[in-house]
N, C-alpha and C positions, 0 to 999 in steps of 0.2 A: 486424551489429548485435548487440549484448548489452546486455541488461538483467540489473544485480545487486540485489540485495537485500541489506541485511546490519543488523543489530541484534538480531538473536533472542537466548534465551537460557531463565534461570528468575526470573522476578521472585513477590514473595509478593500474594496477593490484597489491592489497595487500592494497590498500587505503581505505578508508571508506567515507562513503555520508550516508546524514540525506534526507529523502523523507518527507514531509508532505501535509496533506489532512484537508483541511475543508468543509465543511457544512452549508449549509449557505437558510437561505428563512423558506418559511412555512412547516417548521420539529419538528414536536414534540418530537418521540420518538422515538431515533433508537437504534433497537435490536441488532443489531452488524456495524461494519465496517470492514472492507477487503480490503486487498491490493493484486490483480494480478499482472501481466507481460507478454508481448507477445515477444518473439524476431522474427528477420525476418524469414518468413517461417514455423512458428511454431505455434499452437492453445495458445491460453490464458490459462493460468494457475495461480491455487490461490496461492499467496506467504506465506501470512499470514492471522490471519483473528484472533477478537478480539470480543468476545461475553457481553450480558448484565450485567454478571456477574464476566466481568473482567478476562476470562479464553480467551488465546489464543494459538490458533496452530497454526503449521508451515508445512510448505514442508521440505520433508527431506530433500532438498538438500539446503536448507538454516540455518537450525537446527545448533544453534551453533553459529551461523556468524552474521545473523538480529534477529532484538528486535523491536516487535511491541509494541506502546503503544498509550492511548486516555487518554483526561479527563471524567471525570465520566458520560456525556453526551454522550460520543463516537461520539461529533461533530468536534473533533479536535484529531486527531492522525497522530502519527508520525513512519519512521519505520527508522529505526538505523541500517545501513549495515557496515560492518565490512569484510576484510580478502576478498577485491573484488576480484572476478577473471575474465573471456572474457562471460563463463556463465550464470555472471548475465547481459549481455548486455542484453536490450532490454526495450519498453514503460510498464511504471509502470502506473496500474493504480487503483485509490481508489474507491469505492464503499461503499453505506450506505446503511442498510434497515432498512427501517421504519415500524414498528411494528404495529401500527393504517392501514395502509392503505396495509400492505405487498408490498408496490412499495421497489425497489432496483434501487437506481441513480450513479450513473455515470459518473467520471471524464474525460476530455479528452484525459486525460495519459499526463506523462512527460518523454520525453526521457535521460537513461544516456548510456552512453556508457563509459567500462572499455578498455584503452589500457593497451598492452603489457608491 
């Protein structure tokens, strides 16, 4: 199973970036997906996260600003950041669990980073 990430980059503070994540190998059935973030010096933290049923929550401190979304598989989801500020810098990274086996996989992260 592999989990990619891709969309990183440099956007300017107030900019918006699209992150996406697929899924990909012997997965049948995943219960949710989730997207962290770590910046430097700082524990990993959940951003967003997208359940089987299509309901997702957010971190307050992105509430408002990103919009997570998948296809109905939740093998392919996307997260929609908006209103960037220095904050959100840091390696984003997607995650799936799979419901059959309860494994949770693991992107490599993509890094962005917001200037000034």
């Amino acid at each position: 199973v592999q989990v990619a990430e891709s969309g990183g980059g440099l956007v300017q503070s107030g900019g918006s970036l699209r992150l996406s994540c697929a899924a990909s190998g012997e997965i049948f059935s995943i219960n949710a997906m989730s997207w962290y973030r770590q910046a430097p010096g700082k524990q990993r933290e959940l951003v967003a996260s997208i359940s089987y049923d299509g309901s997702v929550k957010y971190a307050d401190s992105v509430k408002g600003r990103f919009t997570m979304s998948a296809n109905n598989d939740r093998d392919t989801g996307y997260l929609q950041m908006n209103r960037l500020n220095s904050g959100d810098t840091a390696v984003y990274y997607c995650n799936v669990w799979e419901y059959n086996s309860g494994t949770v996989y693991w992107g490599q992260g993509t890094q962005f980073t917001v200037s000034p």
